[in-house]
Each structure stands twice: as C-alpha cells, then as structure tokens.
TIMI-275492 format. One record per residue: residue in three letters; x, y, z of N, C-alpha, C, CB in turn. Coordinates in pm, whole numbers, padded with zeros to 5 digits, always signed. Glycine has a CB too. Example, Ala and Ser with C-alpha at 12.3 -4.5 7.8 and 13.67 -1.06 7.14 Angstrom:
<sites>
ALA+01319-00569+00780+01230-00450+00780+01320-00330+00780+01131-00447+00905SER+01285-00225+00708+01367-00106+00714+01290+00003+00787+01408-00060+00572
</sites>
This chain:
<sites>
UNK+07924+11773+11781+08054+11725+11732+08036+11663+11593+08115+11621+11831UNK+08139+11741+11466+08108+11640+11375+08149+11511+11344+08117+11680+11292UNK+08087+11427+11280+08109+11277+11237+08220+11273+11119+07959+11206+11181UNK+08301+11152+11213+08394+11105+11114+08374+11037+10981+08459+11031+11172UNK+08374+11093+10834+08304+11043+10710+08434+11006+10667+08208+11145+10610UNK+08490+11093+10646+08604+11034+10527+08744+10992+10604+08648+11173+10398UNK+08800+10901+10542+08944+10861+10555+09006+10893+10441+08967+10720+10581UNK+09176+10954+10467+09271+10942+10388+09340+10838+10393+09336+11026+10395UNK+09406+10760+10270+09519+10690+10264+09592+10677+10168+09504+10597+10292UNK+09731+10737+10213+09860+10793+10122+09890+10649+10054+10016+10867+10224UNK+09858+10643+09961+09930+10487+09859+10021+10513+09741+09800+10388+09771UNK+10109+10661+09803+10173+10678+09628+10298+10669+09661+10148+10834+09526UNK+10385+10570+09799+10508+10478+09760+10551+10444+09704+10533+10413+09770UNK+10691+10401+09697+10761+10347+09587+10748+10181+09623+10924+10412+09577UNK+10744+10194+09737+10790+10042+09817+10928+09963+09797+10686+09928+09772UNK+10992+10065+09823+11125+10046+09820+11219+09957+09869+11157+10123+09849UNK+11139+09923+09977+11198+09807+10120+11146+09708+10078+11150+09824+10293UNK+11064+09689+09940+11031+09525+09894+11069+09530+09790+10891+09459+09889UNK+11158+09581+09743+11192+09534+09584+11256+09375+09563+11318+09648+09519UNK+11232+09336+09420+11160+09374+09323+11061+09361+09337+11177+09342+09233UNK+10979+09295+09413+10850+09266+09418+10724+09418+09401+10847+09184+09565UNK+10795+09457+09467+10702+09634+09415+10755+09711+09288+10726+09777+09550UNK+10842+09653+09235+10869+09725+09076+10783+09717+08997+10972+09678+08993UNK+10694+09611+08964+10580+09665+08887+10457+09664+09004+10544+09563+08739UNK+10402+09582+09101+10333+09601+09179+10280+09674+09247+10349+09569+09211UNK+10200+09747+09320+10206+09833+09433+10195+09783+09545+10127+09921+09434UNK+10294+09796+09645+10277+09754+09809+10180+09697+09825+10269+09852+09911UNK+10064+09814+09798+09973+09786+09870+09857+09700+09824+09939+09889+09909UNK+09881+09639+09725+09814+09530+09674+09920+09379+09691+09773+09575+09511UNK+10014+09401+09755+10027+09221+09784+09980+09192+09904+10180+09152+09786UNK+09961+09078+09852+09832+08975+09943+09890+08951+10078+09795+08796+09867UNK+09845+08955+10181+09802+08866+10287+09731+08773+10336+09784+08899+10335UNK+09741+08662+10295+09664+08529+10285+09626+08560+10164+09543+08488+10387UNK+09488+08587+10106+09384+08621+10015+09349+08764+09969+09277+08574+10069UNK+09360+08794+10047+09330+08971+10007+09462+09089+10009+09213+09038+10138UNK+09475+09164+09947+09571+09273+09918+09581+09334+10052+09525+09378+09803UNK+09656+09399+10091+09674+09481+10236+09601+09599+10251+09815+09526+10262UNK+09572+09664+10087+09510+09785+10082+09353+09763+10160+09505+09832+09919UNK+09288+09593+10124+09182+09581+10140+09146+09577+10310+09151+09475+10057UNK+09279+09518+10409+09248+09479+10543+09184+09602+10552+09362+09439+10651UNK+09315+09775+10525+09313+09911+10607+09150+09921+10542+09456+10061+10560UNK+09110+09913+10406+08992+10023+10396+08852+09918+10517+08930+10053+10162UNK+08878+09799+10503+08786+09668+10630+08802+09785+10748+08901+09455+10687UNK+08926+09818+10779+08929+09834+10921+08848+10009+10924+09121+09816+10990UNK+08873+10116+10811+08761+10241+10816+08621+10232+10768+08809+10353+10737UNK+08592+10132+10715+08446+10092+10722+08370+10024+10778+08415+10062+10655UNK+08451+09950+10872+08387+09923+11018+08375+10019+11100+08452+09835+11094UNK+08466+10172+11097+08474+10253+11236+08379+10307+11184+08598+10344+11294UNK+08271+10317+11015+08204+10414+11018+08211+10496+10915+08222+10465+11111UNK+08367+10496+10847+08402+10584+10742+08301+10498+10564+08620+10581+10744UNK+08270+10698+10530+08180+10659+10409+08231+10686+10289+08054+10722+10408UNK+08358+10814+10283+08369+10848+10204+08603+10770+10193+08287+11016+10216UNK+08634+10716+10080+08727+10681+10090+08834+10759+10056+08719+10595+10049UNK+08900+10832+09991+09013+10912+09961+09166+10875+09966+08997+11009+10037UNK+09227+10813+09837+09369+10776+09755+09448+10856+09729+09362+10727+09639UNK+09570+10880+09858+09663+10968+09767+09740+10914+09689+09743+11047+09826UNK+09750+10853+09591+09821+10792+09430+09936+10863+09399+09721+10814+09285UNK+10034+10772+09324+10171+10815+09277+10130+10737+09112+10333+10738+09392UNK+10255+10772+09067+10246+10697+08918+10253+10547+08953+10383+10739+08804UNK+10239+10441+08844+10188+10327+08858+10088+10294+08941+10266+10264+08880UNK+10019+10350+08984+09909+10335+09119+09764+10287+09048+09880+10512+09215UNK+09753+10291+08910+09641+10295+08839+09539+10150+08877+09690+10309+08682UNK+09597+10049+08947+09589+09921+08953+09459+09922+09093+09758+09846+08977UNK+09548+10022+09189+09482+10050+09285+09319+10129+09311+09573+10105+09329UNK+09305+10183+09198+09175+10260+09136+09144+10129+09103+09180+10388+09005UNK+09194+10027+08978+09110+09922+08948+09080+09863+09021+09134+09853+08881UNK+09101+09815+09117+09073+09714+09225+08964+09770+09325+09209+09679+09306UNK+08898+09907+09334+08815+09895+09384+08706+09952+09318+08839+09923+09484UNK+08715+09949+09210+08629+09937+09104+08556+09830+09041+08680+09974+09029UNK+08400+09836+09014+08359+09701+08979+08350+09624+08854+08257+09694+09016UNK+08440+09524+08866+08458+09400+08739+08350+09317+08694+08557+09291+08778UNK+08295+09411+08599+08129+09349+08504+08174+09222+08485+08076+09426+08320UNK+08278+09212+08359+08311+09077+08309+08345+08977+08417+08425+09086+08214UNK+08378+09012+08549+08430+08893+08639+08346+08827+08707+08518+08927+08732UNK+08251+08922+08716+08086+08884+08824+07992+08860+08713+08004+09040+08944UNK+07982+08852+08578+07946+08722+08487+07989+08630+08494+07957+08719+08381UNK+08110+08598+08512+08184+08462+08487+08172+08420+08605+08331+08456+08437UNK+08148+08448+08701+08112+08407+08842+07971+08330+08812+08099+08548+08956UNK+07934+08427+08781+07770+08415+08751+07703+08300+08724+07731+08485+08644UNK+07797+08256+08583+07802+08136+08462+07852+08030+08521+07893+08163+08330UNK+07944+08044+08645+08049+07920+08699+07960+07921+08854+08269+07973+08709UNK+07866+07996+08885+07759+07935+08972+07900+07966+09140+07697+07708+08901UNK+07948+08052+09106+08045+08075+09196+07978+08212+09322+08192+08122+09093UNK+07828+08172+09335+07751+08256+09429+07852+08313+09524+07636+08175+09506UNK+07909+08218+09614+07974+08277+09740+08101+08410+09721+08045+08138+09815UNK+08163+08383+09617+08291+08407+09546+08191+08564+09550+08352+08297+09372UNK+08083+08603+09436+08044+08655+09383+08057+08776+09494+07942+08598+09325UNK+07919+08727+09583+07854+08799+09735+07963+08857+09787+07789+08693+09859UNK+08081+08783+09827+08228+08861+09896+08236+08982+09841+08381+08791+09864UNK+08254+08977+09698+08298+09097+09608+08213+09215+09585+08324+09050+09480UNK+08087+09137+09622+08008+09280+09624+07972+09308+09712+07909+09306+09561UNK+07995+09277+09822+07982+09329+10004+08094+09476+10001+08071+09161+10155UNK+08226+09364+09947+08326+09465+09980+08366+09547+09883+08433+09413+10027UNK+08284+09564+09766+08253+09725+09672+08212+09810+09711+08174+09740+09573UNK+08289+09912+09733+08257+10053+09768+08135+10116+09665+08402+10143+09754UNK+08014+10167+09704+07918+10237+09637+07997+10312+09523+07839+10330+09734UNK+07890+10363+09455+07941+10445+09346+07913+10602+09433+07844+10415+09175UNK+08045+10683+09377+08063+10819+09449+08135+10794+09597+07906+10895+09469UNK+08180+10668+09661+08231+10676+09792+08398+10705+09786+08191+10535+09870UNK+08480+10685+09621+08607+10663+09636+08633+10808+09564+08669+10517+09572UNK+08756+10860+09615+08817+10931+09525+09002+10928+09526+08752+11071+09550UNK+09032+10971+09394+09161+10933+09400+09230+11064+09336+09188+10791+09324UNK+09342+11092+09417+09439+11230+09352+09557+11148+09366+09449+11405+09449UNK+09652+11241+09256+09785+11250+09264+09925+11321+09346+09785+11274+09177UNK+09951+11248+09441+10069+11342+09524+10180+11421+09413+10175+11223+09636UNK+10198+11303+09319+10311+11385+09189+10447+11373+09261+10276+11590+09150UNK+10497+11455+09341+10620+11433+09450+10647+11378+09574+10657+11523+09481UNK+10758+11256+09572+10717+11222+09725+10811+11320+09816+10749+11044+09768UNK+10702+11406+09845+10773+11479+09914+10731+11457+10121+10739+11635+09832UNK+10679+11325+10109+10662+11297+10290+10528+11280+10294+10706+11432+10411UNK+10516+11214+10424+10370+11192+10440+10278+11306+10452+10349+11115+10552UNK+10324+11435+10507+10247+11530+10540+10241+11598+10398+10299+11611+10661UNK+10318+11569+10328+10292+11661+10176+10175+11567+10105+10462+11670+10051UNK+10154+11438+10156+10034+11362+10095+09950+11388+10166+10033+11226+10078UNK+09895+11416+10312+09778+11444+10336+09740+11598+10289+09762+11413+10473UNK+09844+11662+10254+09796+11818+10212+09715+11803+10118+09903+11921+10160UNK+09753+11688+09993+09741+11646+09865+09573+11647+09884+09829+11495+09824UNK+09532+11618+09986+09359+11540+10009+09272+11648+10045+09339+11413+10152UNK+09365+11775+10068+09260+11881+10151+09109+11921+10097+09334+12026+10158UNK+09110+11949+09927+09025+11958+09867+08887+11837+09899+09092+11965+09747UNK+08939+11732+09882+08829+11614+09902+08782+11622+10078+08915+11436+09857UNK+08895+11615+10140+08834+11610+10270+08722+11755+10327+08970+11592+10367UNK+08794+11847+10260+08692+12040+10300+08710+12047+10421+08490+12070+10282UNK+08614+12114+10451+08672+12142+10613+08587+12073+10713+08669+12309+10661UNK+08589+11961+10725+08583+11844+10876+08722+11774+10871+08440+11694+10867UNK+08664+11677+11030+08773+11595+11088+08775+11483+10992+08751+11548+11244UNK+08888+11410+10977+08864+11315+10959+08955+11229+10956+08808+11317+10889UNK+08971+11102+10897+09079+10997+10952+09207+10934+10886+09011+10889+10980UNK+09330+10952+10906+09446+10891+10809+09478+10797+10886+09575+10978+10765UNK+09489+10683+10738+09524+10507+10784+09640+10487+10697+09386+10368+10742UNK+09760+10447+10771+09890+10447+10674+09844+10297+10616+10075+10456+10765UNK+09855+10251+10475+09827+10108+10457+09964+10070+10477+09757+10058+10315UNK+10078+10084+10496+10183+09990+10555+10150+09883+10655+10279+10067+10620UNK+10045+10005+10747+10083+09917+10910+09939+09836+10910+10105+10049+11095UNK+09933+09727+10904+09808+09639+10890+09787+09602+11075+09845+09473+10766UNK+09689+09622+11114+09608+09625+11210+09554+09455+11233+09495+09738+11172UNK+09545+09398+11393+09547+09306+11373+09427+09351+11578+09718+09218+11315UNK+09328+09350+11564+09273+09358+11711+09223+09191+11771+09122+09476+11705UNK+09267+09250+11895+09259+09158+11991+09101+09067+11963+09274+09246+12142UNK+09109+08937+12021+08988+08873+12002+08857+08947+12076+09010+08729+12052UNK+08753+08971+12000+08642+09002+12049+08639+09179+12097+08622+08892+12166UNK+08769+09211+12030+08761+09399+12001+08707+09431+11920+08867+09482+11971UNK+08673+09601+11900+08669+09604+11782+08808+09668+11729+08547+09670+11747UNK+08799+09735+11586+08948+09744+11510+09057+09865+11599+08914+09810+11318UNK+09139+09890+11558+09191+10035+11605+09128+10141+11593+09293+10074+11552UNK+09120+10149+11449+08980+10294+11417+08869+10282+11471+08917+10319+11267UNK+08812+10171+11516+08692+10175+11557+08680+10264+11719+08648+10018+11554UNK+08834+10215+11767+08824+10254+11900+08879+10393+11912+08894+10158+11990UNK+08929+10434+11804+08999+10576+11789+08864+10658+11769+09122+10593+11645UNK+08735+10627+11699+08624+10708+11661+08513+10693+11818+08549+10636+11493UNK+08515+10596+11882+08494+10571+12004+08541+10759+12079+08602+10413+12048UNK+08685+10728+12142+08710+10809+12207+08739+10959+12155+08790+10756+12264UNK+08709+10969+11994+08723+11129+11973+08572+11145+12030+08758+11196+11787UNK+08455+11069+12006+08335+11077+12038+08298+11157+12174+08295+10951+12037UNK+08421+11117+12265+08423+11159+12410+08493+11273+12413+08481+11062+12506UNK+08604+11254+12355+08703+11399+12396+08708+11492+12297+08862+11372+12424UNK+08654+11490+12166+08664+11530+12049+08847+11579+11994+08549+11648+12051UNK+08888+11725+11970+08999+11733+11980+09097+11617+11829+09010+11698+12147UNK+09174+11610+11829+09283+11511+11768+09320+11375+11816+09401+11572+11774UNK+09313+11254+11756+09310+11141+11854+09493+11085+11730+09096+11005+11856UNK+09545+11021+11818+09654+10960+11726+09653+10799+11840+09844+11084+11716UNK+09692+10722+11705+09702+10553+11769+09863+10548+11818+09667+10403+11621UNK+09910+10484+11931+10012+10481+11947+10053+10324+12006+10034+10595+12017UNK+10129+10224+12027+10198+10144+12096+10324+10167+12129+10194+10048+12048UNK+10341+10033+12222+10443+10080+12327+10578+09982+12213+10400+10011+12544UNK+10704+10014+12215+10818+09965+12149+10930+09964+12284+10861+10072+12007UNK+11014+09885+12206+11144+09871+12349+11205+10026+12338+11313+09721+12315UNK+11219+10034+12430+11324+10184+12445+11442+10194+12393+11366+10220+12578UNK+11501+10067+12312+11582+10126+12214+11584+10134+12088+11667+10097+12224UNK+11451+10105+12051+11414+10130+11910+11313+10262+11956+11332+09979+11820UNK+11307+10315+11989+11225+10451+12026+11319+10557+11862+11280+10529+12262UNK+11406+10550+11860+11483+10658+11714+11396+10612+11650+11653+10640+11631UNK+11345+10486+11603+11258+10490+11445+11202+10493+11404+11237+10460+11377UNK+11098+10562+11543+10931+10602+11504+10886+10731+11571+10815+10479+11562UNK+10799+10825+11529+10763+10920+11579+10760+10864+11730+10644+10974+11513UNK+10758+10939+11833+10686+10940+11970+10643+11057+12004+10762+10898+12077UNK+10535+11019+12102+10447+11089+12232+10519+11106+12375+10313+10994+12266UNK+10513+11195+12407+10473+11215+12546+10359+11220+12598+10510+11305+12585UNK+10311+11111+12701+10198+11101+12815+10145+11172+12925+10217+11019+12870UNK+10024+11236+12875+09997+11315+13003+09882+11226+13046+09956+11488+12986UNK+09789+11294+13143+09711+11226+13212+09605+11181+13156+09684+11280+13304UNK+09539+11071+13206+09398+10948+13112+09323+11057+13093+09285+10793+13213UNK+09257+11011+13003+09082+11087+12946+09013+10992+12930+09058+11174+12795UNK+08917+10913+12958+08858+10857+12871+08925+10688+12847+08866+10960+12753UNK+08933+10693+12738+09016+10527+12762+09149+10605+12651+08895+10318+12670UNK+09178+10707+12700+09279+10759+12632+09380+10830+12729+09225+10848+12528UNK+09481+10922+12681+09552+11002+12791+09575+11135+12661+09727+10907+12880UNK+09610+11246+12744+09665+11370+12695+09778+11331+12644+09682+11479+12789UNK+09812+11403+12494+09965+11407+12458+10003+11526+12459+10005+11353+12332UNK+10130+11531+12587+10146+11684+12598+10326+11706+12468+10175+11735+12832UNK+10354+11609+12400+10446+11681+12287+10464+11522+12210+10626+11780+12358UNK+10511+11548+12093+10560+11464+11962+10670+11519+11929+10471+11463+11835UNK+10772+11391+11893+10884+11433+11828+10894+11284+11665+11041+11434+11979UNK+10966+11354+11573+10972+11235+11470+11132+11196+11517+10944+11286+11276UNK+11134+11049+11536+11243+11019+11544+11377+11039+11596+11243+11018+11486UNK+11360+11075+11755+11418+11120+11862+11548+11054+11819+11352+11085+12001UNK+11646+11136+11917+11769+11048+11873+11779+10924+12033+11948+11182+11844UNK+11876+10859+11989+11858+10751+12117+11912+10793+12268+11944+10610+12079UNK+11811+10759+12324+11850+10801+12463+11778+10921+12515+11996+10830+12469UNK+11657+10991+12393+11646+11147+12416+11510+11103+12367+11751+11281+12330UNK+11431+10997+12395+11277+11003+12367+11186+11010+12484+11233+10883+12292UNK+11065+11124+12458+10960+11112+12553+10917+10989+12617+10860+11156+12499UNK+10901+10930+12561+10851+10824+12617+10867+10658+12526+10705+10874+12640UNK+10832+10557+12559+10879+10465+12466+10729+10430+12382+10962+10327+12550UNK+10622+10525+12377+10527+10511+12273+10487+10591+12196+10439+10478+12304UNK+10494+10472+12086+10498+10530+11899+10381+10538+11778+10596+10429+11818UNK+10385+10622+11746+10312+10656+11691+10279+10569+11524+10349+10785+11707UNK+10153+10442+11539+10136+10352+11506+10084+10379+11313+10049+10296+11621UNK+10053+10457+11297+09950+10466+11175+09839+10538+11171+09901+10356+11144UNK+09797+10563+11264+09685+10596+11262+09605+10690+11329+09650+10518+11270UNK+09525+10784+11263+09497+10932+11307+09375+11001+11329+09546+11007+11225UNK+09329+11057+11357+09182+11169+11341+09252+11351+11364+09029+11121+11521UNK+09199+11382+11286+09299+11517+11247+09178+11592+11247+09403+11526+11087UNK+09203+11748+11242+09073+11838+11266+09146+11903+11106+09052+11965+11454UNK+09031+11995+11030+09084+11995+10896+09176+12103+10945+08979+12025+10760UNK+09209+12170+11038+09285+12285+11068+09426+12265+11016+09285+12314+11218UNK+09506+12139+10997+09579+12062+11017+09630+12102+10855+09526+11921+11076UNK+09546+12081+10753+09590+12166+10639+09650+12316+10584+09510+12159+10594UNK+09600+12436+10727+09669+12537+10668+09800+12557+10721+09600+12650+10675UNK+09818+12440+10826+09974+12436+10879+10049+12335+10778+09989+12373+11053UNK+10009+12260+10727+10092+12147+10608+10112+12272+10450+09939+11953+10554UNK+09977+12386+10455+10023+12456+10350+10141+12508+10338+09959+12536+10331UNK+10215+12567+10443+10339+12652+10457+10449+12560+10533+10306+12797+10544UNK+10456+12450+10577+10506+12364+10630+10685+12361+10549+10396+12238+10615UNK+10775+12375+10647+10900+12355+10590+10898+12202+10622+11027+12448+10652UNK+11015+12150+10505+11061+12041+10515+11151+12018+10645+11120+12023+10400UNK+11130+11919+10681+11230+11877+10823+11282+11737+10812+11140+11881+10978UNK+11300+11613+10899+11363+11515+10857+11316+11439+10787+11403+11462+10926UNK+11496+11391+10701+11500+11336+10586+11455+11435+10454+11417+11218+10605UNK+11492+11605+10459+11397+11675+10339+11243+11638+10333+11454+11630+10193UNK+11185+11599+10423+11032+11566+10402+10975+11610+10468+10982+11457+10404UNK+10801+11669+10423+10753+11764+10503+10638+11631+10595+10675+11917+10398UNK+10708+11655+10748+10669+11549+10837+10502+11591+10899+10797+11537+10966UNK+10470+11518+10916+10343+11552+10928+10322+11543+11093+10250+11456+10835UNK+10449+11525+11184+10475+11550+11314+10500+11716+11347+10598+11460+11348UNK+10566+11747+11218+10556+11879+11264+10488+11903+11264+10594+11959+11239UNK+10355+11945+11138+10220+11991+11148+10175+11947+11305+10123+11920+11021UNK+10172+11866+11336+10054+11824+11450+10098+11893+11569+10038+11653+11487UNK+10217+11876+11592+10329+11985+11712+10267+12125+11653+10560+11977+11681UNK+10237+12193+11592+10196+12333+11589+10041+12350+11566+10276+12407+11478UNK+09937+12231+11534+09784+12262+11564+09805+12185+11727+09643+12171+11428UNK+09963+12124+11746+09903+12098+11933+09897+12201+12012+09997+12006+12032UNK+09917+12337+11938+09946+12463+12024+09797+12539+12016+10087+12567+11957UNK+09755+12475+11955+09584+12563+11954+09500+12432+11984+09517+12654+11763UNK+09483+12310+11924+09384+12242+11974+09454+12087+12044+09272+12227+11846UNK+09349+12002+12146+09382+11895+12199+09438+11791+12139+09300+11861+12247UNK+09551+11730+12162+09571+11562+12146+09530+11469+12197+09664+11519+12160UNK+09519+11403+12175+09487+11262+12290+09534+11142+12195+09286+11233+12346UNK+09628+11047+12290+09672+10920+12249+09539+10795+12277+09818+10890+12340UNK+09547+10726+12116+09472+10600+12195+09567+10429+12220+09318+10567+12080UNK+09599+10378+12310+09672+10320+12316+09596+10158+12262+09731+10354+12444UNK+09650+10116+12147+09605+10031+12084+09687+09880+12133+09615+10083+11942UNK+09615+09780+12148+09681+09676+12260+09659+09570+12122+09578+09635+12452UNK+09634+09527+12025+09634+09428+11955+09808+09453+11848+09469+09429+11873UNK+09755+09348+11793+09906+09349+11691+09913+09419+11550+09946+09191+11647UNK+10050+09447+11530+10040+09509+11429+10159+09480+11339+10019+09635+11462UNK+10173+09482+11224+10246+09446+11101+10282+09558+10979+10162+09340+11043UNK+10397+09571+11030+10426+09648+10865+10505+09606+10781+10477+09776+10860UNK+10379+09578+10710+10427+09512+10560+10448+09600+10428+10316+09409+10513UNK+10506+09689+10491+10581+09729+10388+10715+09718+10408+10553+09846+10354UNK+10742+09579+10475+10915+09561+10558+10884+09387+10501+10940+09603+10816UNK+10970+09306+10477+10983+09216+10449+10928+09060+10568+11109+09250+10410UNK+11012+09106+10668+10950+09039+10794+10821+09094+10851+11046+09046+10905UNK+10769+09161+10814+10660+09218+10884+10548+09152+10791+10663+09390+10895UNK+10564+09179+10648+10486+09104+10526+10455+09005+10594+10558+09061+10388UNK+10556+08907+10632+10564+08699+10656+10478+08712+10764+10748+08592+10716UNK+10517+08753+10876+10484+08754+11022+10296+08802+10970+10608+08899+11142UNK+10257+08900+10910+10133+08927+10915+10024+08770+10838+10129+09086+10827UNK+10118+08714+10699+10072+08631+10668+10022+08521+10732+10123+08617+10611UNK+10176+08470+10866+10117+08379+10926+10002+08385+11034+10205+08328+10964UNK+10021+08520+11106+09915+08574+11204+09791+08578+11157+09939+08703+11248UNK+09749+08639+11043+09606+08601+10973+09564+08517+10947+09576+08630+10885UNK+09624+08437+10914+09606+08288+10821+09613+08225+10949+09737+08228+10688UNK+09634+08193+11065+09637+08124+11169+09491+08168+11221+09764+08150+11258UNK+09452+08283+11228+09310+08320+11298+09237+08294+11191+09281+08473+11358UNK+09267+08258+11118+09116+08231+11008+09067+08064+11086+09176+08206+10764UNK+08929+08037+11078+08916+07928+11119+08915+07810+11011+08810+07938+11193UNK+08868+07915+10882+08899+07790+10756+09039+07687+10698+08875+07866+10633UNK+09145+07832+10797+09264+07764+10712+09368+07725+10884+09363+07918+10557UNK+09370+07760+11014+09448+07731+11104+09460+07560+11083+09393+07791+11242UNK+09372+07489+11092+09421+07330+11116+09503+07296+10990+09281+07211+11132UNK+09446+07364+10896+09585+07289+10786+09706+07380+10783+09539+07273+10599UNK+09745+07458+10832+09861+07532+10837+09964+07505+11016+09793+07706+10806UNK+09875+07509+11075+09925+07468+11242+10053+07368+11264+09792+07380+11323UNK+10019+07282+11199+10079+07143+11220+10218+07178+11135+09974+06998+11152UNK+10221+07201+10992+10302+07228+10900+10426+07307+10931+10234+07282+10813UNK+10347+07428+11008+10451+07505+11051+10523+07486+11158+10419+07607+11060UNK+10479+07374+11212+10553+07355+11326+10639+07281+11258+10492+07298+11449UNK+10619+07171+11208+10691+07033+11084+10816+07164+11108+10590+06985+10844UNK+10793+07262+10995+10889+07337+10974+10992+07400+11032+10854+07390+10941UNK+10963+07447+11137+11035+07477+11219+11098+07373+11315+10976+07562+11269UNK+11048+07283+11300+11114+07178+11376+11290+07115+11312+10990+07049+11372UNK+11235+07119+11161+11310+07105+11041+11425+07201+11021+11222+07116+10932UNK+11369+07346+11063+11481+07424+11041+11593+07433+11185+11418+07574+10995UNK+11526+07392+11277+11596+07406+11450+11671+07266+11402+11457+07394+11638UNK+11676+07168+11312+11740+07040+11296+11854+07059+11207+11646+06935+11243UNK+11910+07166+11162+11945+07160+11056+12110+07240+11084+11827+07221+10960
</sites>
C-alpha cells in the first residue's frame, strides 16, 4: 500500500464571509490565539506524516508563500535580542527546503476545480486534502483527525473521508454520507450527496474537511461538469471514482471550527486559548466576569 506524502490545501478564497477583514488579508492567515489558521491545518498533516506540502493559491495569496518561507533578517534579530525560545518555535515549524509547493487555481471555479489544479504536484499516488477553513480541534490525549484518517486507510486502503454528525436540520449545508457497515474504526460509505435538500438527506453525517483520495480522482475532475452553485463539486467526482473504488467514513469525535464564518473564528479562539496551559488561568475567570456582565445587562 502506498504512503501518504503529500497534502493538498485549496487557499485561493476570497473569504468573503469575513469581510473586511479578508480584503487585504488572507483567511487563512488570521490568527487564532498566536498562530494563523493556515499554521494549525499544515500542524495537523505533519503530525499524520505528510512530507510534501502543496498550495492551491488565488491572487493576493503571495503572503501565504511568505509565511512559510524562512525570515533571515527575523532569526537575526531574534538572535541579537537573545530571543532563543521565540527563535527554536520558528524553526521547528519551517518546512525543509523542497517540501512546499505552490500553484495558481486562476478561477474560482469550486473546490474540485482546485484539487484538479494540484494534479501535476501530487502524480499519481494517494494523498490528502485539508480544507484550512475547518480547524480541527482532537479530543484530549488523541491524536489529530488526519492522523486517524492515515491510521485507518492503513487498514482498509481505498478512499477515507472525515465526517461528523450535525442536527438533522442543518443536514442542506453540508455535503453528506450514507452509512454502511464498520470496517475498522471506520464504516463503508455506500453514497454522497452535496447539499441535500431538507428532509431528503442520507443520513445526518457531514462531510467535515477532510480527505485521502486515490490520484484516480483527477481524470474524473478533468471532464467534470459543473453542478451546484456553477461549481465543479468535488462530491461529484468522488460519487463516480465511488463506482470503481472503496469509501470509507472516518467518524471524527473532537471539535471543530470554521473559521472562515465569523462565530466559528471567536468560538475557535476561545477553545484554543482555554486548552493552552500558559494562557487558561488568565483568561477563565475574565470570561466568565464577562458573561456574567453581559447576562446583567
């Protein structure tokens, strides 16, 4: 079976659902606590294993190349200001030279028209797409989502997709699965639909962010018609390699945040920043102050 090396991740949004704040910005560099969001997703594929990184980029995105690129002048001035610890962080979490690469989608023409965008870099193996919207948050003493998604392709090989469970009446605003029987610490997905209408979904679990794809998956995104919203969905692709090779759902039990939604941003801030052990006691108390303040008011 081959090994999962590379991850894709589509970053050439507009971030539309945060304006202005993403008018000159990119999404995926505002912070969560301390670090950019782009940085949690690539934490969470270089823990499962992933070596090689891969950026699908839009215009203004150039920021996003800089940032994981290494800053000579900044790690002098570190250097000079005796800022060791500061330093060490930054070069733990530098990607080698030759591990990143970055293309241009050019049109947003859907998520599946951005993983087409990667086919060249990825060639022909499996390998893994991490939406950076949806920031990943695993249970104490797990390991990440991807970690457990590279876990069970290990066992079943085939296509693995991350899914959680949503109330059944928000089932319209996310892809869903249908559940067939366990594998593994997984189950069969015997169909996908994007965005069922209400009342008419397989099942009430959705399809979270996160993927392991066989490269087959590209010569169906080559000829791929557009479907909802004019965008070429990358649910369809997977509904027509589900007709030649396996699915399997991994059902991911920790929390998750998409911050590329306004409440989802806040909610991830406070959830991180509460599990950090450096910063929970001075934030704990405050926020309660606060809310006490706003229930008074």
């Amino acid at each position: 079976m081959r090994k999962i090396r590379k991850a894709v991740f589509p970053v050439g949004g507009l971030g539309t659902r945060f304006l202005p704040a993403t008018k000159t910005v990119p999404k995926e560099m505002l912070t969560v606590v301390d670090k950019p969001v782009i940085q949690y997703v690539v934490d969470e594929a270089r823990e499962a294993g992933i070596e090689h990184l891969i950026f699908v980029t839009g215009r203004s995105k150039a920021v996003i190349e800089d940032y994981f690129d290494a800053q000579v002048e900044l790690y002098a001035t570190l250097v000079e200001r005796g800022k060791t610890a500061e330093l060490s962080y930054l070069q733990e979490i530098q990607p080698d030279p030759g591990t990143t690469s970055f293309t241009r989608q050019q049109e947003p023409l859907g998520l599946g028209h951005a993983v087409w965008c990667a086919r060249d870099l990825v060639g022909d193996e499996p390998f893994a797409l991490l939406l950076p919207d949806m920031l990943m948050q695993a249970m104490q003493a797990r390991k990440g989502c991807l970690s457990e998604m590279v876990d069970l392709y290990y066992e079943t090989g085939g296509n693995i997709i991350a899914v959680q469970e949503c109330f059944p009446e928000e089932t319209h605003k996310y892809g869903i699965v249908g559940k067939g029987r366990s594998v593994a610490h997984g189950f069969e997905i015997i169909n996908m639909v994007e965005k069922p209408r209400e009342g008419k979904a397989l099942s009430n679990f959705y399809i979270n962010g996160r993927y392991i794809l066989q490269p087959e998956i590209f010569k169906i995104l080559q000829r791929q018609e557009s479907g909802f919203s004019n965008e070429i969905q990358l649910t369809d692709a997977m509904l027509q390699l589900a007709g030649k090779e396996p699915f399997y759902g991994f059902h991911f039990k920790g929390k998750i945040f998409d911050c590329g939604s306004k409440i989802g941003f806040i909610k991830a801030n406070v959830a991180f920043a509460l599990s950090r052990n450096d910063l929970r006691d001075q934030i704990y108390s405050p926020l309660i102050d606060l809310l006490k303040e706003e229930r008074a008011l």
